[in-house]
C-alpha positions in Angstrom: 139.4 152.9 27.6 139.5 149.4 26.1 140.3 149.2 22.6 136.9 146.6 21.5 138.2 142.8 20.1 136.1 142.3 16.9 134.6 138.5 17.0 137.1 135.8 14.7 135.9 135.7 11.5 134.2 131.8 11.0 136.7 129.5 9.6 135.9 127.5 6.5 136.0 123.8 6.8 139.5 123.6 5.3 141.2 126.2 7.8 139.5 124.3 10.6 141.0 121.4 9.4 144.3 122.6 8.4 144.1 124.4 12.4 143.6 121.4 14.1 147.0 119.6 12.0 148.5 122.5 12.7 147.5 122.0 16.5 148.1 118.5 16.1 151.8 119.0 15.6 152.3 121.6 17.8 151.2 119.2 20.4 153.1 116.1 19.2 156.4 118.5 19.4 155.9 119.0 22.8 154.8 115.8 23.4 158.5 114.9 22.0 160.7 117.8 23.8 159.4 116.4 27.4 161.6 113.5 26.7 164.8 115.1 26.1 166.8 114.3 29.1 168.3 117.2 30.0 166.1 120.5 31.5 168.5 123.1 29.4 167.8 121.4 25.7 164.1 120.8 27.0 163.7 124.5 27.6 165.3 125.6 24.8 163.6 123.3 22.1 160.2 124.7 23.8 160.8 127.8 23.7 162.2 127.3 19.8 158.6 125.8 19.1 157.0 127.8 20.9 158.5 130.9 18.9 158.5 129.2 15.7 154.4 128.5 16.1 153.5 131.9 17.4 155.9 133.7 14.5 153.7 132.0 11.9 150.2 132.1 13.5 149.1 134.9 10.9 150.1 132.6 8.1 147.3 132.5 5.5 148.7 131.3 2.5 147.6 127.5 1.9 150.9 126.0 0.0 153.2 128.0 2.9 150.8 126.8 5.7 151.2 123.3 3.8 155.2 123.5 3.5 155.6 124.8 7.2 153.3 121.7 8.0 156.0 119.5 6.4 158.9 120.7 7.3 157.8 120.4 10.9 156.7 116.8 10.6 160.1 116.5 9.3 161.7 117.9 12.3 159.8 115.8 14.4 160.7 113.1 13.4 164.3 113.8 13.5 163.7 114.5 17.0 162.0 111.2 17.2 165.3 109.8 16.2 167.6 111.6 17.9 165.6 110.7 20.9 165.7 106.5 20.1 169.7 106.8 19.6 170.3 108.8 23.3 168.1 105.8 24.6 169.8 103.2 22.9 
């Protein structure tokens, strides 16, 4: 017997929004970890993402959902620049 999946509530205009950053960045991290040159740290970073995005999907408090936001635009962007120095 199949337990029944109950329809996801409609999101308000701000939680769609505040989805798709969320979506936004997720994507942009990848986007990032396919340039890291060697297929062990690639793995591993996705995998870390991967983790870190699922192990806050339930997150429903707006200022945590905001500092989680930041905090991985900041990491991002020191990818972003650890990235430009291995090129360099």
């Amino acid at each position: 017997m199949a337990a029944s999946r109950l329809p996801p509530a409609a999101l308000t205009l701000k939680q769609f929004l505040r989805r798709q950053q969320v979506l936004q960045l997720y994507r942009r991290i990848l986007q990032a970890i396919r340039q890291v040159p060697t297929e062990t740290d690639r793995h591993y970073l996705k995998e870390w993402a991967r983790e870190e995005f699922k192990r806050n999907k339930d997150a429903t408090n707006e200022d945590a959902i905001r500092m989680m936001i930041t905090q991985g635009n900041m990491q991002l962007q020191e990818l972003e620049r650890t990235l430009q120095l291995v090129k360099s």
